[in-house]
C-alpha positions in Angstrom: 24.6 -18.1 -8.2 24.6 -15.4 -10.5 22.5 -12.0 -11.5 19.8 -11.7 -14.4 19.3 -8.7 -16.4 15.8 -8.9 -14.9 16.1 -9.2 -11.3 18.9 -7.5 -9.2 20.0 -10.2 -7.2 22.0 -13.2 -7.3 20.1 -16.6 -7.7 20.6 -20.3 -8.3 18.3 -21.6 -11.2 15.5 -22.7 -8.3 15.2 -19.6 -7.1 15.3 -17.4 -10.4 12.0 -19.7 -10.8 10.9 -18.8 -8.2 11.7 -15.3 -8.1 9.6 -15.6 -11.7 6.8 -17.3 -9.8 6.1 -14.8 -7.7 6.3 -12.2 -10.4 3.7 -14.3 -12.1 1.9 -14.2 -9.4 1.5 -10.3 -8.9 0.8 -10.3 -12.6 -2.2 -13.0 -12.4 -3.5 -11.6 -8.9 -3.3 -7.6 -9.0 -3.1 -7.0 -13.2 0.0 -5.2 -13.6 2.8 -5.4 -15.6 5.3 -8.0 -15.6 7.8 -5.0 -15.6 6.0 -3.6 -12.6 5.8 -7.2 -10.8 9.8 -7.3 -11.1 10.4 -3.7 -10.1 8.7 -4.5 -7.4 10.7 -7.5 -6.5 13.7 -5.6 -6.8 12.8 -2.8 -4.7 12.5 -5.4 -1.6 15.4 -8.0 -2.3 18.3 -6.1 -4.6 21.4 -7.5 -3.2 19.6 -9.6 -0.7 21.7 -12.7 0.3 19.3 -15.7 -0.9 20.4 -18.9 -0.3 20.4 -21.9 -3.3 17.1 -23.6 -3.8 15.5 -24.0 -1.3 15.9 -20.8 0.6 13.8 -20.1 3.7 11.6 -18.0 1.4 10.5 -21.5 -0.2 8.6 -22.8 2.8 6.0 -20.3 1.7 4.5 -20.5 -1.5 4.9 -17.5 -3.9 1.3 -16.4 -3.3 2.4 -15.4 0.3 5.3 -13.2 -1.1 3.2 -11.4 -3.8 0.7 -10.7 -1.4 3.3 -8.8 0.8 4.7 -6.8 -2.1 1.5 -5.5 -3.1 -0.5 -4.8 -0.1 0.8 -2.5 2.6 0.8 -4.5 6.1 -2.2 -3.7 8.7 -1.1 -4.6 12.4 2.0 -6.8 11.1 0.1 -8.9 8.6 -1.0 -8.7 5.2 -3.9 -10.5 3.5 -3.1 -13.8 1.3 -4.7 -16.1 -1.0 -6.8 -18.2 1.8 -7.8 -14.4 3.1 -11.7 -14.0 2.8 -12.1 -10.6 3.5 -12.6 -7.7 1.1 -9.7 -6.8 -0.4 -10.6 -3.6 -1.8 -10.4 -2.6 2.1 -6.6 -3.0 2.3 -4.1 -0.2 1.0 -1.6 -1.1 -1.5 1.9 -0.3 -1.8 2.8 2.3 -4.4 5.3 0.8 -7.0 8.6 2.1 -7.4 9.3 5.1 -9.1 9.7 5.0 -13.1 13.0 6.4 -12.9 14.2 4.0 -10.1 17.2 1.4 -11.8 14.6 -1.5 -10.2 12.4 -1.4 -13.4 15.0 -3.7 -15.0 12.2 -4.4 -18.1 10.2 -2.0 -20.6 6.6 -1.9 -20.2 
């Protein structure tokens, strides 16, 4: 296990790939940054205690986690890929401050 210069916790090599997954995925899906998508990231799991590959995270796929770091939850839920409803109705979660030591890459 060890730490990346881009994400602020410790991971074995499956789950730095999929830690990148689902910053791939908030890049495809919502259009920001890739410096946003892993500030983001950070904010929720710095020093989070992830297990080697695969962690309990993995029984979703990395849609499912994007989807909660982007939108803000509505009754306990969030929307996800399957979701048919307009998006554009849900609130989003701001991202982190610029000057927060999350943003770990330049935009």
């Amino acid at each position: 296990m060890t730490r990346t210069e881009e994400f602020l916790t410790a991971l074995d090599e499956g789950m730095l790939e999929y830690f990148r997954e689902i910053a791939d995925e908030l890049v495809g899906r919502f259009g920001m940054s890739r410096a946003e998508a892993v500030a983001r990231i950070n904010a929720t799991y710095e020093g989070a205690d992830i297990a080697p590959c695969p962690d309990l995270m993995c029984h979703e796929e990395p849609d499912c986690w994007a989807y909660g770091l982007y939108f803000q939850p509505k009754e306990g839920w969030v929307p996800h890929s399957g979701s048919t409803e307009d998006l554009s109705q849900w609130d989003t979660r701001p991202a982190p401050p610029k000057s927060s030591h999350v943003w770990t890459l330049t935009e």
